[in-house]
C-alpha positions as a Markdown table, in Angstrom:
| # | Residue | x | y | z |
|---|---|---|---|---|
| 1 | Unk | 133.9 | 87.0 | 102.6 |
| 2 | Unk | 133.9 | 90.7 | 103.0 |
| 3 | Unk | 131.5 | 92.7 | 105.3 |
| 4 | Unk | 130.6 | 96.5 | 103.9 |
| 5 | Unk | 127.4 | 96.7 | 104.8 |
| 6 | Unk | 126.7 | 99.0 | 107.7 |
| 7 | Unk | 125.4 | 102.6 | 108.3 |
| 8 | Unk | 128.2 | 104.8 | 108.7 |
| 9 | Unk | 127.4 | 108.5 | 109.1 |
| 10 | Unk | 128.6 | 109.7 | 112.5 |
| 11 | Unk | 126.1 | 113.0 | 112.9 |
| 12 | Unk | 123.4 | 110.8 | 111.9 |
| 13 | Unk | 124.1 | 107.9 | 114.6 |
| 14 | Unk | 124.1 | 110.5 | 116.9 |
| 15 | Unk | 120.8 | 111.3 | 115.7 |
| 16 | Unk | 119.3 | 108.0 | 115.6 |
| 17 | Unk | 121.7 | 105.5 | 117.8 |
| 18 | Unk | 119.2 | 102.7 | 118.0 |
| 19 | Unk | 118.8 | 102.5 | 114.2 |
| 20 | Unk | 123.4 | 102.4 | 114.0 |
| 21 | Unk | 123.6 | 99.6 | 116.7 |
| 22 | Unk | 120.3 | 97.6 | 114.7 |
| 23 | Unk | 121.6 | 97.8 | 111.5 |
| 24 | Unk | 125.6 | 97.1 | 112.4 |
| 25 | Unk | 125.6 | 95.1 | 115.4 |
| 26 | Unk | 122.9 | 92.9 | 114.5 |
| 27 | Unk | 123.8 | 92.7 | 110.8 |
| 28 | Unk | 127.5 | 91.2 | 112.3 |
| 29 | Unk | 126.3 | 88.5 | 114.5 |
| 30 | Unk | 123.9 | 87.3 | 112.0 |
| 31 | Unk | 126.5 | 87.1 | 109.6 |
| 32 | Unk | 128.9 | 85.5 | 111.7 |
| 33 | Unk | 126.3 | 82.9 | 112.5 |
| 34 | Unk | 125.2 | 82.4 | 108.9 |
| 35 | Unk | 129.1 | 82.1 | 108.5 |
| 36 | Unk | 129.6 | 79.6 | 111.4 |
| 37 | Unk | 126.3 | 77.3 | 109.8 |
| 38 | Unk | 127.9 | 77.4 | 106.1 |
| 39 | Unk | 131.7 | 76.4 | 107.2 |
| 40 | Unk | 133.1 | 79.7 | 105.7 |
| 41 | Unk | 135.9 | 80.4 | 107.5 |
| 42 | Unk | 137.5 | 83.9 | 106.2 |
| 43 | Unk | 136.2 | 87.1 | 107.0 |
| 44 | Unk | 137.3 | 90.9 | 106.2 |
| 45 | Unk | 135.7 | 93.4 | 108.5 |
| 46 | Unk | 135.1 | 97.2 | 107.2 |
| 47 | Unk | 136.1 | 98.6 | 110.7 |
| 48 | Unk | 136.8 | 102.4 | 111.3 |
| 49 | Unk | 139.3 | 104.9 | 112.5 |
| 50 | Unk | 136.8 | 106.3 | 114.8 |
| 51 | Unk | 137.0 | 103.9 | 117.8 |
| 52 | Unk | 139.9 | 105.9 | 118.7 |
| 53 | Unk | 138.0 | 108.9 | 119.7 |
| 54 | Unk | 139.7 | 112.3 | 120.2 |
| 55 | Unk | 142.5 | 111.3 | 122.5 |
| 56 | Unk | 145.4 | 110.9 | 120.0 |
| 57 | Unk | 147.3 | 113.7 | 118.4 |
| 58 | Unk | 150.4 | 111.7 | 117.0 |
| 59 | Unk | 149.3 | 108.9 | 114.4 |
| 60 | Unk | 147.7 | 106.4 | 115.8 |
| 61 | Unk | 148.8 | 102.5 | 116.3 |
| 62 | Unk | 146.8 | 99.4 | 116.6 |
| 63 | Unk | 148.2 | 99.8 | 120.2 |
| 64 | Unk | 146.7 | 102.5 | 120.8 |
| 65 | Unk | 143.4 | 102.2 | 123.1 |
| 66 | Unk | 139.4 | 103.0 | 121.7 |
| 67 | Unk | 137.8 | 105.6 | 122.9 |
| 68 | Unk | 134.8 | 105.9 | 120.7 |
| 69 | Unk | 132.9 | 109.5 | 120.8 |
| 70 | Unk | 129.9 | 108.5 | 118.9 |
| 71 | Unk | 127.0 | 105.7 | 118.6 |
| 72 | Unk | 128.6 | 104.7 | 115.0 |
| 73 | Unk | 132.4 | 104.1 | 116.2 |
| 74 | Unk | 130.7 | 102.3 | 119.6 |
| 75 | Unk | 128.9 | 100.1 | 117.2 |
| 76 | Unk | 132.3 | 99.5 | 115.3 |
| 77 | Unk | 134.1 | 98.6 | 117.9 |
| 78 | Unk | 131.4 | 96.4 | 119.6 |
| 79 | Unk | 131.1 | 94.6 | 116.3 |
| 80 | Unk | 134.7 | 94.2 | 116.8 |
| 81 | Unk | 134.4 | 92.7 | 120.3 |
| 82 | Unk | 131.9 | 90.0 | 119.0 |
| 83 | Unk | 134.1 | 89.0 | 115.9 |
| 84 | Unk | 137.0 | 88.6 | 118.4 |
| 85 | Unk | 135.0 | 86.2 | 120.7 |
| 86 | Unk | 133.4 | 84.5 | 117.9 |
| 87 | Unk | 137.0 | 84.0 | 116.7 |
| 88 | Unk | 138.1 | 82.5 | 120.6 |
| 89 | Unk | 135.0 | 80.0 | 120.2 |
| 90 | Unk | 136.1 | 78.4 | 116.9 |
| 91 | Unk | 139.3 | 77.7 | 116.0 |
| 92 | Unk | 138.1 | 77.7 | 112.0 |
| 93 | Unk | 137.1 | 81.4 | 111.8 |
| 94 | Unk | 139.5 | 84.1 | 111.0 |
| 95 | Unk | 139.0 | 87.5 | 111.2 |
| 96 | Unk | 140.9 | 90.7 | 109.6 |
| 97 | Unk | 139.4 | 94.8 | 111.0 |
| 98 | Unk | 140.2 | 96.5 | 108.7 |
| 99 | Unk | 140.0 | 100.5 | 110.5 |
| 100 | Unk | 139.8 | 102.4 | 107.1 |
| 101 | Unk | 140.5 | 106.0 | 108.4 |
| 102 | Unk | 139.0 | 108.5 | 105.3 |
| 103 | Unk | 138.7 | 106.3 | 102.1 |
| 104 | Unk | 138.3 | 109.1 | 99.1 |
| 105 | Unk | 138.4 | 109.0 | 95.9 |
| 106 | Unk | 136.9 | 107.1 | 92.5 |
| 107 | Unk | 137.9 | 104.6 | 89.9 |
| 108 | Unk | 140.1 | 105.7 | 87.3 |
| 109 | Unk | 138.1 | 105.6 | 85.1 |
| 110 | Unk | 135.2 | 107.8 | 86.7 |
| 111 | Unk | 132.5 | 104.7 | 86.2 |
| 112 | Unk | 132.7 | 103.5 | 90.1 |
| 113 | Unk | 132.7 | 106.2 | 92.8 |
| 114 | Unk | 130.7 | 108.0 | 95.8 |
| 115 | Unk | 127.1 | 109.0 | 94.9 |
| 116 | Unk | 125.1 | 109.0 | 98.1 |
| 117 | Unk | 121.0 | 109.2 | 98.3 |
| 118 | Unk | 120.6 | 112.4 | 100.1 |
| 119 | Unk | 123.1 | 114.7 | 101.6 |
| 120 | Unk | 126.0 | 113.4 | 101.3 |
| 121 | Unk | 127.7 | 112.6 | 104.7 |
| 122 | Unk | 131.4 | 112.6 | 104.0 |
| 123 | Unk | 133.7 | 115.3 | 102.6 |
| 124 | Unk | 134.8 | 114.2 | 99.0 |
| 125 | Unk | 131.2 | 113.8 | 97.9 |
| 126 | Unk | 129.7 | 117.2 | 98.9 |
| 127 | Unk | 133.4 | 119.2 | 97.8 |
| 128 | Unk | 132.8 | 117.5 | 93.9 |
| 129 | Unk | 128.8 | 118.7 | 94.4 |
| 130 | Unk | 129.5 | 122.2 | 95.5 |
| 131 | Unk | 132.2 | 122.1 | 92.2 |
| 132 | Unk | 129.5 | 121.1 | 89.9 |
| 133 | Unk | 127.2 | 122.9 | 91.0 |
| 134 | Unk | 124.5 | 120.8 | 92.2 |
| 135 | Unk | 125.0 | 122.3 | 95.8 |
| 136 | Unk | 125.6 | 126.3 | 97.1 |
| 137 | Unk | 128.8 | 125.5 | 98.9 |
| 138 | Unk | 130.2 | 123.7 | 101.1 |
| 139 | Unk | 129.8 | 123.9 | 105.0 |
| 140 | Unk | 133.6 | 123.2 | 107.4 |
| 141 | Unk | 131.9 | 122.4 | 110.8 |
| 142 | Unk | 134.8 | 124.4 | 113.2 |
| 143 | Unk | 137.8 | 126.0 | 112.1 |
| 144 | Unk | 139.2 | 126.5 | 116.1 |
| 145 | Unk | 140.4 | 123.1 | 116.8 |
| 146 | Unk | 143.7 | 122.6 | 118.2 |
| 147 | Unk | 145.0 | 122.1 | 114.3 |
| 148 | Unk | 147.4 | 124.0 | 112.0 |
| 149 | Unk | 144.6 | 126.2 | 110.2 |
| 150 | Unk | 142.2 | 125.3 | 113.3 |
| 151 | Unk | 139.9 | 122.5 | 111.0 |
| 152 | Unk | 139.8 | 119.1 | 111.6 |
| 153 | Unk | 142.4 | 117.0 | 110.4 |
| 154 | Unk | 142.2 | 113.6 | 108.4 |
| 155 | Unk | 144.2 | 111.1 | 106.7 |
| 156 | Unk | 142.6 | 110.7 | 104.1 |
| 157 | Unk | 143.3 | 107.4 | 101.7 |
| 158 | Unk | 142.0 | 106.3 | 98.3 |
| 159 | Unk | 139.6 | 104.0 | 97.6 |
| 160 | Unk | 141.7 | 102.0 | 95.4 |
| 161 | Unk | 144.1 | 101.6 | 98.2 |
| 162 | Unk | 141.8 | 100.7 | 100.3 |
| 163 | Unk | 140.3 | 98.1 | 97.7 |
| 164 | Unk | 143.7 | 96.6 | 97.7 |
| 165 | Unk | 144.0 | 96.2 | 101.7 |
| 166 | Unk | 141.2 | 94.1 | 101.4 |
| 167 | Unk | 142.7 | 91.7 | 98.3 |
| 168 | Unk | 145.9 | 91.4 | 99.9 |
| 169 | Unk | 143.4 | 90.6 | 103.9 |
| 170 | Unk | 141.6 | 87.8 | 102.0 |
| 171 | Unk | 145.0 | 86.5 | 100.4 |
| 172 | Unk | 146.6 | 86.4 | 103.8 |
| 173 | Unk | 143.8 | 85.3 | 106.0 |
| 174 | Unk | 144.1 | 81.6 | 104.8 |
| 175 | Unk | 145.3 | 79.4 | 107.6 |
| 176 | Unk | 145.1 | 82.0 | 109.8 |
| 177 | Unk | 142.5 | 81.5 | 112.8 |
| 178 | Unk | 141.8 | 84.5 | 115.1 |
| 179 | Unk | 141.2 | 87.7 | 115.0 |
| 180 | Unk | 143.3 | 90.6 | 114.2 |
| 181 | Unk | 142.9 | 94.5 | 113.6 |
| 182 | Unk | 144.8 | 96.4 | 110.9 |
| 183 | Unk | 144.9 | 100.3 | 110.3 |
| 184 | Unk | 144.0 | 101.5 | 106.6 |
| 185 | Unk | 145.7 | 104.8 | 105.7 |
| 186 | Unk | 148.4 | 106.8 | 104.9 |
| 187 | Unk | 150.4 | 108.2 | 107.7 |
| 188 | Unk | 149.6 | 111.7 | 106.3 |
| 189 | Unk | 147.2 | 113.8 | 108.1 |
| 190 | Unk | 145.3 | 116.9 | 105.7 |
| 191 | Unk | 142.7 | 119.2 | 106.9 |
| 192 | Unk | 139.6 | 120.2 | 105.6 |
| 193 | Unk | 140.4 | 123.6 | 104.8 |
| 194 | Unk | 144.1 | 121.8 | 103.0 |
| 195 | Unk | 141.4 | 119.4 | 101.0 |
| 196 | Unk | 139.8 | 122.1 | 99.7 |
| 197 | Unk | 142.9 | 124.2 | 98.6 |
| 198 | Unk | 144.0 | 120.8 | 96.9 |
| 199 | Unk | 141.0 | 120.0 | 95.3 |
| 200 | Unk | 141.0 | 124.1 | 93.5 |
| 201 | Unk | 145.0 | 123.1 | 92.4 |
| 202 | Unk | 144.5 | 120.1 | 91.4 |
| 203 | Unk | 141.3 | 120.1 | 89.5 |
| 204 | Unk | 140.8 | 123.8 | 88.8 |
| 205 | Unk | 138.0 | 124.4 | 90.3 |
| 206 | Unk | 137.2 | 126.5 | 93.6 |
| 207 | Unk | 134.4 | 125.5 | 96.1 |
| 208 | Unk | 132.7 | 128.4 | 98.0 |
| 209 | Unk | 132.3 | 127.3 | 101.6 |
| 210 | Unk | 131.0 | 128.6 | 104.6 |
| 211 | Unk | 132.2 | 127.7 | 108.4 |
| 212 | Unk | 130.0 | 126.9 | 111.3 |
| 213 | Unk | 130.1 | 125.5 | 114.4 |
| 214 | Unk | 131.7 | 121.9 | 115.0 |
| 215 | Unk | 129.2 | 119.0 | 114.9 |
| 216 | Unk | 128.3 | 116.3 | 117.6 |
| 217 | Unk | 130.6 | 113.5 | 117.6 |
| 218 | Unk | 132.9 | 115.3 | 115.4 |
| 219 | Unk | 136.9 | 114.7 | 116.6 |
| 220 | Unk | 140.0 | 117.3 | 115.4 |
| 221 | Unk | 142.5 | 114.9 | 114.7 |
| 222 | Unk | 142.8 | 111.0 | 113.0 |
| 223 | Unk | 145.5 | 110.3 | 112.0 |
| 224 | Unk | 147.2 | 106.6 | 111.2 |
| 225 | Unk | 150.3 | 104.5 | 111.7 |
| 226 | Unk | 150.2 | 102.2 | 108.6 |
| 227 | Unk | 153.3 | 100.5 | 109.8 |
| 228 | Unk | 151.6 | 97.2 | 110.6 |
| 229 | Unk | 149.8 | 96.6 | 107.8 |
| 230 | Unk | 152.7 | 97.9 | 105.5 |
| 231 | Unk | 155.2 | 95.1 | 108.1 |
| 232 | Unk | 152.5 | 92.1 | 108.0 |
| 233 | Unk | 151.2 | 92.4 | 104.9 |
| 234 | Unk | 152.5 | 93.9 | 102.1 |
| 235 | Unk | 150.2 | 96.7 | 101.8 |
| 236 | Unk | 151.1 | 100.0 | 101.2 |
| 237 | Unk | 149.1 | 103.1 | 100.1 |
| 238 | Unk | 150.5 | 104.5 | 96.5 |
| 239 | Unk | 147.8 | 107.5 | 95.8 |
| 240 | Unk | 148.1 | 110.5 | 97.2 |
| 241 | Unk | 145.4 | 113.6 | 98.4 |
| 242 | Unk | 145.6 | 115.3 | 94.6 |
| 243 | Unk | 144.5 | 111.6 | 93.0 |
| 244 | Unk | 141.8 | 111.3 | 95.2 |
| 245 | Unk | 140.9 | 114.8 | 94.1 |
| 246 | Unk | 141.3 | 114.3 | 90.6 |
| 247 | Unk | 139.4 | 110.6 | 90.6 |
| 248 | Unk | 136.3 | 111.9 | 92.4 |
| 249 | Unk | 136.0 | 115.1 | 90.2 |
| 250 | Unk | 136.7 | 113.0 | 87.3 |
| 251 | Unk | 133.8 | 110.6 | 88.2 |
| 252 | Unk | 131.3 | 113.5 | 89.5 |
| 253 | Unk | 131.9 | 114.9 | 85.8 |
| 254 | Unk | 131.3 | 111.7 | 83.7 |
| 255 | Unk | 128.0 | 111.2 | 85.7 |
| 256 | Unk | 124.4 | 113.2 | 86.2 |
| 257 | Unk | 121.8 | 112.9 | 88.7 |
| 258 | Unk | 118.8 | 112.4 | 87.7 |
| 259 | Unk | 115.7 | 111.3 | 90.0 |
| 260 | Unk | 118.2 | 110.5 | 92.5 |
| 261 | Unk | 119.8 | 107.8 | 90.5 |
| 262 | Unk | 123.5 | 108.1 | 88.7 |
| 263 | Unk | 123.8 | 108.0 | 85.4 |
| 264 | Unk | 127.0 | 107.7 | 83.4 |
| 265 | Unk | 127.0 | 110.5 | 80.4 |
């Protein structure tokens, strides 16, 4: 089994904490109970990069200690907490986090990808709006972090990548009790401002942005150590920044918006 389903914007759980820690810690232990009742034991966890907080400036290890800054990485590490007891109680449950740092990106084929209802709340989304013109530009929240070019800084990894770590999780998990954590990404930190130059090269199109001040909750710097995942289980991302780029452009063009629903032209 996989679990996806949570809220997972971090100025919006900042916003409205009680709703974050409703929908995704109560969703968990449900599940993990529903789980327990059925006698399915195998479980892949879409964890996050942002229990770390904003203490790390080197990429980051399994290792390293959480120190979550907002109410949605608290709830992701909390729902990590109870998956790791749950795991202690019962010796059929096994348990993979994976702590996707920023998936990005579409299907090749431009049929799947990222259409949010609303405002988009991560990066790839509103750069491929502002490119097709469905938004004025784009807004970078702080350009004086403690960066290269003073925006924050991500490692961003592509969805298909990312699809893959959780293949090769369910593979592996069999005969496996316990709990484990595994970090999702590349190793290769880009920043906002770097995303936006590649996304102009790549796909030939520039997005007009304006800068503001940095957001709640917002951290400069996430960066991963893949080496576990790549050591323990095979995985290994193979698309770069400029794929993701070209994938979600690709999908934002093959698609239209109409009366807030996607559909494929």
């Amino acid at each position: 089994m996989i679990h996806f389903a949570a809220r997972k914007s971090v100025p919006e759980s900042v916003r409205k904490p009680a709703e974050y820690f409703q929908t995704n810690l109560t969703g968990t232990i449900n599940l993990v109970r529903s789980m327990l009742d059925h006698q399915v034991g195998r479980l892949v966890f879409s964890s996050s990069c942002s229990i770390y907080g904003d203490q790390y400036r080197e990429p980051i290890s399994e290792r390293d200690l959480p120190a979550p800054t907002n109410p949605y990485a608290r709830s992701k590490l909390i729902c990590e907490q109870v998956l790791a007891d749950a795991c202690a109680a019962s010796e059929d449950l096994s348990v993979l986090a994976l702590r996707y740092f920023n998936p990005a990106g579409a299907h090749r084929s431009g049929l799947l990808g990222d259409d949010p209802a609303g405002a988009p709340g991560n990066l790839m989304p509103l750069v491929t709006k502002v490119a097709a013109g469905l938004r004025d530009k784009l807004t970078i929240y702080g350009t004086d972090y403690g960066t290269p070019d003073g925006s924050a800084v991500r490692d961003y990894v592509h969805v298909l990548d990312v699809a893959r770590a959780h293949r090769i999780g369910l593979q592996r998990l069999h005969g496996q009790a316990g709990m484990r954590a595994l970090n999702v990404g590349t190793g290769d930190g880009a920043s906002v401002l770097e995303l936006v130059d590649t996304f102009r090269r790549t796909c030939g199109v520039a997005v007009p942005y304006e800068i503001t001040g940095r957001r709640p909750g917002d951290v400069a710097s996430l960066v991963a150590d893949p080496g576990l995942m790549v050591r323990q289980w095979g995985w290994q991302p193979g698309l770069g920044l400029a794929a993701m780029c070209r994938d979600a452009w690709r999908f934002q063009q093959r698609n239209r918006i109409t009366g807030g629903k996607t559909e494929c032209e």
